[in-house]
Every structure is written in structure tokens, then in C-alpha cells.
MARBA-3410 file (N, C-alpha, C, O; in Angstrom, 1 decimal):
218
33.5,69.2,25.8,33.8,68.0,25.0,33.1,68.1,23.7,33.8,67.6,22.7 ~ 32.0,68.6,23.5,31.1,68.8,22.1,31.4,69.5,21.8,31.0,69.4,20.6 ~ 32.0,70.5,21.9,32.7,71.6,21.5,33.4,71.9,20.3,33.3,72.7,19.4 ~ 34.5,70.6,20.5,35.1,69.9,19.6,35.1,69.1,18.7,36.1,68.9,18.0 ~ 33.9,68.3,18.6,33.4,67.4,17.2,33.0,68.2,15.6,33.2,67.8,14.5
32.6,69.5,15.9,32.3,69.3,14.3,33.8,70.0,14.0,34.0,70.1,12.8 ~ 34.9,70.4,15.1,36.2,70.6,14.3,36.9,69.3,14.4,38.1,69.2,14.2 ~ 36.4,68.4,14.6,37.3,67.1,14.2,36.8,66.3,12.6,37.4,65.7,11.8 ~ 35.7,66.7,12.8,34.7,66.0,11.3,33.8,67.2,11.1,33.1,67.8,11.9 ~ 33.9,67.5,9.6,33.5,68.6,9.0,31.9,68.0,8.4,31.8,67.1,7.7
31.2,68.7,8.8,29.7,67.9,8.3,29.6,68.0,6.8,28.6,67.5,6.3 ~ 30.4,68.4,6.2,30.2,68.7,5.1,31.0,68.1,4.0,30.9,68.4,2.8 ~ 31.9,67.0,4.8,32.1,65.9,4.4,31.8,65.3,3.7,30.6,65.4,3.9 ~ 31.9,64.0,2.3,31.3,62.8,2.3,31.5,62.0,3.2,32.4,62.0,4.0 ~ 30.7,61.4,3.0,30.3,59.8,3.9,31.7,59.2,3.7,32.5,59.5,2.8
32.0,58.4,4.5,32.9,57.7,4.4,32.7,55.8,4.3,32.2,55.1,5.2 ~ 33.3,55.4,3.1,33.1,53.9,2.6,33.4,53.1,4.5,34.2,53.4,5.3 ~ 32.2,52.2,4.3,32.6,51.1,5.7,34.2,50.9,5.7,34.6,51.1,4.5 ~ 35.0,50.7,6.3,36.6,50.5,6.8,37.8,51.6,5.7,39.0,51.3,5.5 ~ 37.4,52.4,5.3,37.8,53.1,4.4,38.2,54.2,5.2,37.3,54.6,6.0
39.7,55.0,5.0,40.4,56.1,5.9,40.9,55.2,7.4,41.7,55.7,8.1 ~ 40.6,54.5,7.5,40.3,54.0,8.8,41.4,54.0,9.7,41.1,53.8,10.9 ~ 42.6,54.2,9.3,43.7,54.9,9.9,43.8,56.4,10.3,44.4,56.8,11.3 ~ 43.3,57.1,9.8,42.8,58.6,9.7,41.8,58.9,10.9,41.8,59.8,11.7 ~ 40.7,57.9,10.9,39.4,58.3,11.7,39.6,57.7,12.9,38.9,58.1,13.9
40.8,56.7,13.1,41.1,56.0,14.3,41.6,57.0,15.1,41.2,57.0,16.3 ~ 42.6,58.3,14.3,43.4,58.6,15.3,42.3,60.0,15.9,42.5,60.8,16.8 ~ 40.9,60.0,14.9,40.2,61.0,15.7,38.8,60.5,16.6,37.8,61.0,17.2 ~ 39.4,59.1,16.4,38.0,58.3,18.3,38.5,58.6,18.6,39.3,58.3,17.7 ~ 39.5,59.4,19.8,39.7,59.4,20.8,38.5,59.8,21.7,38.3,59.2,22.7
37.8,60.6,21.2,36.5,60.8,22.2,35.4,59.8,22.2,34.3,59.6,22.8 ~ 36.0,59.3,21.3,34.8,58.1,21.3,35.2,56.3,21.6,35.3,55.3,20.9 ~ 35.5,56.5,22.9,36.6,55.3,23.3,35.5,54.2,23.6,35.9,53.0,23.4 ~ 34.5,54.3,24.0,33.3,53.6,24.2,33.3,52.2,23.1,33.3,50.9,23.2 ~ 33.2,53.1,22.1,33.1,52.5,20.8,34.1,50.9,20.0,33.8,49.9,19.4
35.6,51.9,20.8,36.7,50.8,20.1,37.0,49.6,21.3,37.6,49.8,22.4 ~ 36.5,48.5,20.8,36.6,47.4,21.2,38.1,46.3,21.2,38.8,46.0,20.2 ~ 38.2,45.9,22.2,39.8,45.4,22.2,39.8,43.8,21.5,40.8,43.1,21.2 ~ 38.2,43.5,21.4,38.1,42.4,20.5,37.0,42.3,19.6,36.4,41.3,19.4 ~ 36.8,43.5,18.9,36.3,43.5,17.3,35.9,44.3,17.0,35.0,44.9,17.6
36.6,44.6,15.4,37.0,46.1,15.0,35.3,46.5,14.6,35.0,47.6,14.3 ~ 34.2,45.1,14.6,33.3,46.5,14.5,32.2,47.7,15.4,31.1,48.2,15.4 ~ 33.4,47.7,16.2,33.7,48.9,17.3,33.8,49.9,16.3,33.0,50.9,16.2 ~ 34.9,49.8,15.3,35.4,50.8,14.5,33.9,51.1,13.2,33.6,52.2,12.7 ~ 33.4,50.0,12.9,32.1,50.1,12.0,31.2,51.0,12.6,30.7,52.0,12.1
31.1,50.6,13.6,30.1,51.8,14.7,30.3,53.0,14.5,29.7,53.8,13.9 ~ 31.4,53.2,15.1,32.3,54.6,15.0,32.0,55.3,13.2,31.3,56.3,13.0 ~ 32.5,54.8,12.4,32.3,55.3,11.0,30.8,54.9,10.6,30.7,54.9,9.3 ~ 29.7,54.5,11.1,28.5,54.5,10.8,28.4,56.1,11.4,28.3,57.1,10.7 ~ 28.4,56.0,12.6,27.9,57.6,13.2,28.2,58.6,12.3,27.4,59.2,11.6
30.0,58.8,12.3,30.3,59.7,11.6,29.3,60.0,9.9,29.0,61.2,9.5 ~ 28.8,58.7,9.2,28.4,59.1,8.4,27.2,59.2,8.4,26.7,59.6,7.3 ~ 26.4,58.9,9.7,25.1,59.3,9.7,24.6,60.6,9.9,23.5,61.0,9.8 ~ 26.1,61.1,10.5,26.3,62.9,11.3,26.2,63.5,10.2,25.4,64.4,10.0 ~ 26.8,63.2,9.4,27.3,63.8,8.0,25.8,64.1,6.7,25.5,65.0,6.0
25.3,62.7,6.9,24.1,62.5,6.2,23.0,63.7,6.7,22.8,64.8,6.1 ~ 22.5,63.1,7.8,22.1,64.1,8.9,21.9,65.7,8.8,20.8,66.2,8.6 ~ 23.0,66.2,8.9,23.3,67.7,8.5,23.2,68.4,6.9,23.2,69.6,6.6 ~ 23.1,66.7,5.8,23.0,67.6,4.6,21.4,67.6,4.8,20.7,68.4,4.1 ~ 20.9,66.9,5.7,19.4,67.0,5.3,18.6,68.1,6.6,17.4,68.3,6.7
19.7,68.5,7.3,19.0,69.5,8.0,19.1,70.7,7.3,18.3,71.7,7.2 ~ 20.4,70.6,6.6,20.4,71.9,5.7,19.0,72.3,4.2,18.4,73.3,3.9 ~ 19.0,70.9,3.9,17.7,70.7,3.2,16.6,71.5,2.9,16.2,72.2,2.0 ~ 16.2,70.9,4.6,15.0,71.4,4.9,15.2,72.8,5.7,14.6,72.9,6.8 ~ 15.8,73.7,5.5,15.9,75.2,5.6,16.1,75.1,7.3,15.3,75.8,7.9
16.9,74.4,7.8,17.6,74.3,9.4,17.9,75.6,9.5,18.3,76.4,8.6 ~ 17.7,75.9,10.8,19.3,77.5,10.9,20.3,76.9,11.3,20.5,75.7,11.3 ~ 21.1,77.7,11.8,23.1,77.1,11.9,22.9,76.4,13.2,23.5,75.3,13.4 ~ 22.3,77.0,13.9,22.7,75.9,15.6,21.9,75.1,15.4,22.3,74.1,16.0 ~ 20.4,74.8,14.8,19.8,73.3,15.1,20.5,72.5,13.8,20.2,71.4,13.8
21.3,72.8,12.9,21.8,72.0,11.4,23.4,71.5,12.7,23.8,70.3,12.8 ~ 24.0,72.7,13.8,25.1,72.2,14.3,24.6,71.0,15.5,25.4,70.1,15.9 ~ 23.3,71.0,16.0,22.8,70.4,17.1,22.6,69.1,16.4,22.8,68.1,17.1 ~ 22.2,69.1,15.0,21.4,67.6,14.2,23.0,66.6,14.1,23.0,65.4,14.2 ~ 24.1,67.3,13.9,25.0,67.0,13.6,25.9,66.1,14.8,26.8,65.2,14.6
25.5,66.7,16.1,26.5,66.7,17.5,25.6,65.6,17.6,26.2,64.5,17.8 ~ 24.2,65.5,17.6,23.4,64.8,18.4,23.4,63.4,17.5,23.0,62.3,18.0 ~ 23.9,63.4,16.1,23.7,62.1,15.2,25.5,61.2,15.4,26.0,60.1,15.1 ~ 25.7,62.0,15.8,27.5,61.3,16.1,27.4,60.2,17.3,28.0,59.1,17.4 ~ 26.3,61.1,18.4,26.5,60.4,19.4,25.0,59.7,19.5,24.5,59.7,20.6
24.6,59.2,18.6,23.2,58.7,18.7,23.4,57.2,19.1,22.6,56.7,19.9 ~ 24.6,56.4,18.4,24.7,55.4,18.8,25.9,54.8,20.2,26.4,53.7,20.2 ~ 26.2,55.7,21.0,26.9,55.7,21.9,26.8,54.9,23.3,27.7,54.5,24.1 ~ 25.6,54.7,23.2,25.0,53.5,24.5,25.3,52.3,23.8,25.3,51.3,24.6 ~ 25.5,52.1,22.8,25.9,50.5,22.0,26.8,50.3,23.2,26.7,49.1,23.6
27.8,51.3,24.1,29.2,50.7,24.4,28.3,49.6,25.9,28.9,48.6,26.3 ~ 27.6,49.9,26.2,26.6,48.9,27.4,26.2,48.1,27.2,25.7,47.6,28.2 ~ 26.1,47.2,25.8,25.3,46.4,25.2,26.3,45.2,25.2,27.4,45.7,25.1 ~ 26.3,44.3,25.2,27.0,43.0,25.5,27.7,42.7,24.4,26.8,42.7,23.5 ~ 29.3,42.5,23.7,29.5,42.5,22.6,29.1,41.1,22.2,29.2,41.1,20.9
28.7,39.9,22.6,28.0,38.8,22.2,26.8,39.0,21.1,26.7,38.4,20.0 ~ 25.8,40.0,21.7,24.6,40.9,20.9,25.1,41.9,20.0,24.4,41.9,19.0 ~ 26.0,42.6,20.1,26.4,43.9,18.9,27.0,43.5,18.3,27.0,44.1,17.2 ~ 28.2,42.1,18.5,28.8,41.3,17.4,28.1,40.8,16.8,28.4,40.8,15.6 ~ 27.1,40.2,17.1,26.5,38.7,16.5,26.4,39.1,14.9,26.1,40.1,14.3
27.1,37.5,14.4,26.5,37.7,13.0,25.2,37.7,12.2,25.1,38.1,11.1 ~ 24.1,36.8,13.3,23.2,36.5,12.8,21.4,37.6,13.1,21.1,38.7,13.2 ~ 21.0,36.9,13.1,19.6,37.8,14.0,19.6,37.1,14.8,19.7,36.0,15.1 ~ 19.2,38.6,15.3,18.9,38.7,17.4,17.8,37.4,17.3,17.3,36.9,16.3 ~ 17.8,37.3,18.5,16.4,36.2,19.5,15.7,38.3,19.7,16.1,39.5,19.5
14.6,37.4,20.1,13.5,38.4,20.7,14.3,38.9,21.7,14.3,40.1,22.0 ~ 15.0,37.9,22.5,15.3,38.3,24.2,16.2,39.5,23.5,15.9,40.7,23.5 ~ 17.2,38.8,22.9,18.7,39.8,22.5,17.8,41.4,22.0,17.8,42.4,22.6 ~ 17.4,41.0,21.1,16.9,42.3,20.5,16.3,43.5,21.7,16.6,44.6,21.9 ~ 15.1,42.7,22.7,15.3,43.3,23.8,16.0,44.3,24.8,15.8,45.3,25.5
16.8,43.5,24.4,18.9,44.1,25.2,19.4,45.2,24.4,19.6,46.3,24.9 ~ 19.6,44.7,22.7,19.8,45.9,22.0,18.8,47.2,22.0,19.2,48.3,22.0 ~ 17.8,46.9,22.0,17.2,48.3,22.1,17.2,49.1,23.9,16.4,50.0,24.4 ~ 17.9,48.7,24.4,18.0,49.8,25.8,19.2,50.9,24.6,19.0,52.1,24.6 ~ 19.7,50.5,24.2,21.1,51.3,23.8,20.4,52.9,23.5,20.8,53.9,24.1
19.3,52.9,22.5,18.9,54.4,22.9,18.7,55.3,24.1,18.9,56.5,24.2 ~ 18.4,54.8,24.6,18.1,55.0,26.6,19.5,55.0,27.4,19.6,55.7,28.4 ~ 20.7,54.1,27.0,21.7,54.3,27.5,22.6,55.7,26.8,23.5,56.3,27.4 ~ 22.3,55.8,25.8,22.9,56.8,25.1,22.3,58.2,25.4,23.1,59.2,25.3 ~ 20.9,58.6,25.7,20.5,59.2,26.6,20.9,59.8,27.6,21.0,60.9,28.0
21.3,58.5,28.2,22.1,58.6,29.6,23.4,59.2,29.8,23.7,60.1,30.5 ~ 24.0,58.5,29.1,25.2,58.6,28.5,25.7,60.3,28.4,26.6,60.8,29.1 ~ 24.7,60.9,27.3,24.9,62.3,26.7,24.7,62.8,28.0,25.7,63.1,28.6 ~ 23.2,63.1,28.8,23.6,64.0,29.8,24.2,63.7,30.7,23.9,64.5,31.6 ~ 25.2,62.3,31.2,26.4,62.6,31.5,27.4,63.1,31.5,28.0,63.4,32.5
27.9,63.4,30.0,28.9,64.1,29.4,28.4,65.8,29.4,29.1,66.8,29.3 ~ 27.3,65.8,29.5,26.9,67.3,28.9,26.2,67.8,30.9,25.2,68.5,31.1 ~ 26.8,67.5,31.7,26.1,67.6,33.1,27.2,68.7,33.6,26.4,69.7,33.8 ~ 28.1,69.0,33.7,28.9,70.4,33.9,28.3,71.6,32.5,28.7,72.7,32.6 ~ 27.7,71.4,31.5,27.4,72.2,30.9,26.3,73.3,31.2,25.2,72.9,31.7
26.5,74.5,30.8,25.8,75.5,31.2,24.6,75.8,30.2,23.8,76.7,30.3 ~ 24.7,75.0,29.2,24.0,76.0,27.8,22.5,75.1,28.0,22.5,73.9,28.3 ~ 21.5,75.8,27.9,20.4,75.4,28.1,20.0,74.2,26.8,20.7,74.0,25.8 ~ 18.8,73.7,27.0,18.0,72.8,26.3,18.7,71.5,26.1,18.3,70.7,25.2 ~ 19.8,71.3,27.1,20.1,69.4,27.2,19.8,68.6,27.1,20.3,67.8,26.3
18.6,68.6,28.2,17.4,67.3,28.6,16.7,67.7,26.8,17.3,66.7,26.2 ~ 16.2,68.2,26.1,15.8,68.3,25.3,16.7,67.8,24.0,16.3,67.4,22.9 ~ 17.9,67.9,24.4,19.1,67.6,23.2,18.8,66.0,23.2,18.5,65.4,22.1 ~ 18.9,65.4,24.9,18.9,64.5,24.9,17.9,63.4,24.8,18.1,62.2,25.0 ~ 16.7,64.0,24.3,15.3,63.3,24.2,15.4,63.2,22.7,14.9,62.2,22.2
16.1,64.3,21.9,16.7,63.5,20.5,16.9,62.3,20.2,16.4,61.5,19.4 ~ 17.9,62.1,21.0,19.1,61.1,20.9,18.2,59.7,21.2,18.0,58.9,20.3 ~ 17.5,59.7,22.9,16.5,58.8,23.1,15.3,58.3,21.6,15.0,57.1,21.4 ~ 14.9,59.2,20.9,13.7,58.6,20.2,14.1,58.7,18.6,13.5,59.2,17.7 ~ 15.3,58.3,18.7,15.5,58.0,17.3,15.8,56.6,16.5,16.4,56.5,15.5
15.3,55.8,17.1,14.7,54.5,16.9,12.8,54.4,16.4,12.3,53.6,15.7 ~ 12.1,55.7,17.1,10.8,55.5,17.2,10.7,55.6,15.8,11.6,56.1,15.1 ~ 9.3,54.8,15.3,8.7,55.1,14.3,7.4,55.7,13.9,6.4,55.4,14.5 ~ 7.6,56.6,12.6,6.8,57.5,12.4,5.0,57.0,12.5,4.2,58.0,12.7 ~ 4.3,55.4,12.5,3.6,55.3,13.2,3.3,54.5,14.2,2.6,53.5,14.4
4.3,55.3,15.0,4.1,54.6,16.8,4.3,53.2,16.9,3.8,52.6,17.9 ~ 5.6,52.2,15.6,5.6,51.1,16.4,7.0,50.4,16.9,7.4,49.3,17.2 ~ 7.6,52.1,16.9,9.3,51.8,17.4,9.2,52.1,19.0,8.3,52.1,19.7 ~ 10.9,52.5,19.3,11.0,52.2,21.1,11.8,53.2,21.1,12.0,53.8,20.0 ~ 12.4,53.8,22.1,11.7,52.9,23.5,10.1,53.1,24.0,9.3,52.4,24.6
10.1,54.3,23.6,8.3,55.2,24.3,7.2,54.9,23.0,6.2,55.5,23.2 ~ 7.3,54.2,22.1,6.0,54.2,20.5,5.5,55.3,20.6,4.3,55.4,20.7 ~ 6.4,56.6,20.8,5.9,58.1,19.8,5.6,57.7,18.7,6.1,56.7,18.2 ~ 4.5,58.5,18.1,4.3,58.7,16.6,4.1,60.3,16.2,3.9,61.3,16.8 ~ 4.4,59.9,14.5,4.6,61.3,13.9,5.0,62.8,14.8,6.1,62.9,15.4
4.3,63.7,14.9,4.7,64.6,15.6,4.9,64.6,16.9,5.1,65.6,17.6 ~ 5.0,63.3,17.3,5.3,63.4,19.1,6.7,63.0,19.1,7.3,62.8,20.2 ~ 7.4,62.7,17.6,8.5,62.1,18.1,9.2,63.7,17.1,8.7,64.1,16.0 ~ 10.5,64.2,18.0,11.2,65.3,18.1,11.8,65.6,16.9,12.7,64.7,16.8 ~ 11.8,66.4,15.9,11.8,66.5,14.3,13.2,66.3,14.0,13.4,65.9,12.8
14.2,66.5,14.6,15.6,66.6,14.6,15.6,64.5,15.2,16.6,63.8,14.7 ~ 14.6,63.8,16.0,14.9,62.7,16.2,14.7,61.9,14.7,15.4,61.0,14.4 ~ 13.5,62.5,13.7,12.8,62.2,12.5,14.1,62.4,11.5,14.2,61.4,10.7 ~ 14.9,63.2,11.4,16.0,63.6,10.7,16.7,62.4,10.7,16.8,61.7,9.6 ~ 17.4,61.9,12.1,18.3,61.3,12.2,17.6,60.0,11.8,18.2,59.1,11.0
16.5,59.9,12.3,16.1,58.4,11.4,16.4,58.0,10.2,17.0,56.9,10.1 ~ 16.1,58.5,9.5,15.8,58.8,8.5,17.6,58.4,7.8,18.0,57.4,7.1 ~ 18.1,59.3,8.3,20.0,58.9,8.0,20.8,57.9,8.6,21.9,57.5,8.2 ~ 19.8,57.2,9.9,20.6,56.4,10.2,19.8,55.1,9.2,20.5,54.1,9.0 ~ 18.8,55.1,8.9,18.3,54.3,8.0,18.8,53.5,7.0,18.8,52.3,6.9
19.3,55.0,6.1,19.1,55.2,5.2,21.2,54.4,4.9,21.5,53.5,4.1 ~ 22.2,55.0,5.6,23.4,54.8,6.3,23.3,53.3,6.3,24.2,52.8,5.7 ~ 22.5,52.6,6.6,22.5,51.1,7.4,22.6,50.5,6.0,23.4,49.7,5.7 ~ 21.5,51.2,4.9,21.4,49.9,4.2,22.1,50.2,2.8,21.7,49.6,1.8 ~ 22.9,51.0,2.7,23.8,51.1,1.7,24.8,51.0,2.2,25.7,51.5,1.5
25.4,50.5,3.3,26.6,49.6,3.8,26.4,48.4,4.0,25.2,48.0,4.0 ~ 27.5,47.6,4.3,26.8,46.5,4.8,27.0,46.7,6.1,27.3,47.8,6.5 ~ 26.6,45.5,7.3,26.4,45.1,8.5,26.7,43.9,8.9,26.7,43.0,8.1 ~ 27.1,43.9,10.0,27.9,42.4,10.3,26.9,41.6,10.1,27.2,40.6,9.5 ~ 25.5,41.8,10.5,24.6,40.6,10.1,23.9,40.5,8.7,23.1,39.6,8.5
24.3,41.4,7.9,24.0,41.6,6.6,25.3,42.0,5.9,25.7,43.2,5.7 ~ 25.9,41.0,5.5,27.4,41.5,4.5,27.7,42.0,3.4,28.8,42.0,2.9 ~ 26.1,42.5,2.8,25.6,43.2,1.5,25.1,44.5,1.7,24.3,44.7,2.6 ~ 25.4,45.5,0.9,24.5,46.4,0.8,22.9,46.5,0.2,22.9,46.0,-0.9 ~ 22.1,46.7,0.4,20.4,46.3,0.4,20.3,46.7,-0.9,20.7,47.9,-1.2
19.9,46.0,-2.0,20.0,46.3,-3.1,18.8,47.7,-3.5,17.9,47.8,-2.6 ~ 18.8,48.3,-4.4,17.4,49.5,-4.8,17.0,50.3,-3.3,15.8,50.3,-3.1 ~ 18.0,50.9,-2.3,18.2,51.2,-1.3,17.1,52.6,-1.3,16.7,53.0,-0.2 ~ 16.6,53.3,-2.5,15.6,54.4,-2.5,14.2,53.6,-2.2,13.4,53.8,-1.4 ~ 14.2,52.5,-3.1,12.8,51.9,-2.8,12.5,51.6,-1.7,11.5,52.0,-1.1
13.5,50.7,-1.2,13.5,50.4,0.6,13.1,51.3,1.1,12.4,50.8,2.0 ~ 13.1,52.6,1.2,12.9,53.8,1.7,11.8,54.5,1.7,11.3,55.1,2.6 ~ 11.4,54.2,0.2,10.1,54.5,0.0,9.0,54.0,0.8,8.0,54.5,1.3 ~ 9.7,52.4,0.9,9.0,51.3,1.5,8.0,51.7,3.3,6.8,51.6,3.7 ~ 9.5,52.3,4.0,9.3,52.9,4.7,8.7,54.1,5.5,8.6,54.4,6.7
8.3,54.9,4.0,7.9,55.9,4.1,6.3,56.1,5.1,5.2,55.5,5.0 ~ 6.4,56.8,5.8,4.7,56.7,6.8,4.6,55.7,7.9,3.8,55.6,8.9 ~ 5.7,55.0,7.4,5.6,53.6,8.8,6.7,53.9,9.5,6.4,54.6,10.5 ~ 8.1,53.6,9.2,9.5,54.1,9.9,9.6,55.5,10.4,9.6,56.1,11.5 ~ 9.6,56.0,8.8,10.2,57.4,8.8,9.0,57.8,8.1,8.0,57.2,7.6
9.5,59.6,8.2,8.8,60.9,8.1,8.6,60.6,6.6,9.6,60.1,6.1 ~ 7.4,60.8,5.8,7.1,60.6,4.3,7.3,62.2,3.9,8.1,62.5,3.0 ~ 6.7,62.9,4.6,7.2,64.2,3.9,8.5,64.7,4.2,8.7,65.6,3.4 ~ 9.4,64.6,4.9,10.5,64.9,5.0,11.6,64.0,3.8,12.4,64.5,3.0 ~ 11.2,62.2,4.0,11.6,62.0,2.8,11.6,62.6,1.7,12.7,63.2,1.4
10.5,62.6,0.8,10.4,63.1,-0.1,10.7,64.1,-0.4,10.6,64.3,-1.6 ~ 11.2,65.5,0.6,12.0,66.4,0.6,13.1,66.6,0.0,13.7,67.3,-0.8 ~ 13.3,65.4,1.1,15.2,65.1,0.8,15.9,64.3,-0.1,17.2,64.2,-0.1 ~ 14.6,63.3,-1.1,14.8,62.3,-1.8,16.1,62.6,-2.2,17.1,62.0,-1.7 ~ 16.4,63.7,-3.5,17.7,64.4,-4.2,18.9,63.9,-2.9,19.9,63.1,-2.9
18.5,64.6,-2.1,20.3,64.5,-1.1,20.6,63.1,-0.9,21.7,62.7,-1.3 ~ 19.6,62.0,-0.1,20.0,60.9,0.0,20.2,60.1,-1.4,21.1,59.2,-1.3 ~ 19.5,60.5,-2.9,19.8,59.7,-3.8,21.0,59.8,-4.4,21.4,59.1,-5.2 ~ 21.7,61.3,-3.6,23.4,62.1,-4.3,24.4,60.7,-4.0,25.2,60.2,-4.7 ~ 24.0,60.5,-2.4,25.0,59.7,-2.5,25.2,58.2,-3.4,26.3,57.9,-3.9
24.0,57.4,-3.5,24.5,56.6,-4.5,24.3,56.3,-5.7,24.2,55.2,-6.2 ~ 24.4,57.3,-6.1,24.6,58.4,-7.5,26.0,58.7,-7.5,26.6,58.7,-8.6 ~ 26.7,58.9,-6.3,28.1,59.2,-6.6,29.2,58.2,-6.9,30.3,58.7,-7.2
END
């Protein structure tokens, strides 16, 4: 089944605008049926957040001097990072507003279900380092000093390919908008900076500053 994602979406891609192509990208969820919801398209927001976190993702594994199968692994593993969302109550993943403590609670199993999830789909597979693919996926919420979830890894306990995707799905969130934010986050580098040492990786940022600032520059 993974086999087939980076020939459906080319990492090398741009990012794709929130609801933009979206006739195009519809007809390539089919593997990602989890996602499209029969009562609210931002099933489909999900869906094109991934793809462009995948996207993000892989220019910054390329970056930082990746070789080809962990830049193809940063890429497979950031598509499906948000995939346990489909377990999450669409009450809570719709909501317009902010979570209650409880809700927020609920939303954060979704790393752990997506976890689950992946070595489900990847459980007939033969190729080694799974459980390892899948401990990506799990700790890419954690933050760089130990005060994210599900496990509060810090800095180098949390899996460098998990630090990557942070970092893009971050970075993804707040130059789009969000159903509970209908704005893009204004000075979206600063935010980031903001982040730097607490969220995400400070030296990997600052690595990658150029790539994440290409896009809204473009």
C-alpha cells in the first residue's frame, strides 16, 4: 500500500493552497478514506494538510543532507502522521472553537491511534524497521523540551525524522488557516522562532530557516 504514495504525490511538489486542486487531490484519497468525512469537507483539509506537510517535510529532509530512503521514509511517514484523526469524534476535529481540557485529552490519543493504525497497514510487510517507522509517527506531537505527548520525550529522545515532521507540521498549521483559526498566523517565521528550543528542534530550524521561508516568499 506505501508503495504507492510517493507515485501518487511527488515530494517535490508545492504545497498545495487549503481547498485548492481539490478536485484533483479527491480523486487521489482513495487510500486515505479514513480521512473523507460524509459530513465535513474538513476531512478533505486534513487530507491536503498531510499532503503538504509530506511535501514540506522532505524539502527539509533533503536540507539537512538525508539519503534517499530516510528523505523517502520522512515523506511516507508525514502523509500518514495525521491518520488516527479518523478515531477521534468528529464533534472534537470539527469543533470551531477551542478544545475543553477533556476534548483536547481525546484529540491527543490521535498520535497513538495513527501509530496503530500504520502497523496495521504495514503488518503483512516484510521490510524491516516498522515498529521504528512507527515510533515516528507516535512522537511527533512531542516537544523539543519534554512538554508534548503522548510519552514528554525531549530533544534527542524524540526520533529526528519525528523532529523533522514537527517542525512541518507546525510550521503547515500556521500559514493556513484552521477551522478554529480562520486566519493565517500573521509573521509565521517569528512564531517559529518563538518556538525554537521549546516545540521544535532550534538547530534544525535554523538550518532550514531558507526552505520554510521559500514558501511564503512565494
Amino acid at each position: 500500500m506505501l508503495n504507492g504514495l510517493t507515485q501518487m504525490i511527488n515530494p517535490s511538489e508545492a504545497i498545495v493552497p487549503q481547498m485548492d486542486k481539490l478536485i484533483t487531490l479527491r480523486s487521489n484519497a482513495c487510500f486515505y478514506p479514513s480521512f473523507l468525512s460524509t459530513t465535513n469537507d474538513f476531512s478533505m483539509q486534513t487530507f491536503l494538510h498531510s499532503h503538504n506537510v509530506a511535501a514540506i517535510a522532505s524539502k527539509i529532509a533533503v536540507a539537512l543532507g538525508l539519503i534517499e530512503e530516510e528523505i523517502e521514509t520522512t515523506y511516507e511517514l508525514a502523509l500518514l502522521h495525521d491518520i488516527g484523526k479518523s478515531n477521534i469524534p468528529e464533534e472534537i476535529l470539527f469543533k470551531p472553537g477551542k478544545l475543553t481540557e477533556e476534548e483536547f485529552e481525546v484529540m491527543k490519543l490521535h498520535s497513538i491511534y495513527s501509530e496503530s493504525i500504520y502497523l496495521n497497514i504495514m503488518k503483512n510487510s516484510d521490510k524491516p524497521g516498522i515498529r521504528k517507522k512507527a515510533k515516528v509517527i507516535r512522537h511527533h506531537h512531542e516537544n523539543y523540551d519534554g512538554s508534548g505527548y503522548p510519552d514528554g520525550l525531549k530533544a534527542n529522545e524524540i526520533p529526528v525524522l519525528s523532529r523533522i515532521i514537527t517542525i512541518a507540521d507546525i510550521f503547515e498549521a500556521i500559514i493556513h488557516p484552521r477551522v478554529y483559526r480562520p486566519h493565517p498566523v500573521a509573521q509565521p517565521m517569528d512564531v517559529m522562532y518563538e518556538m525554537a528550543g521549546k516545540k521544535i528542534d532550534r538547530n534544525i530550524f535554523e538550518y532550514v530557516y531558507d526552505v520554510l521561508n521559500s514558501y511564503i516568499s512565494d
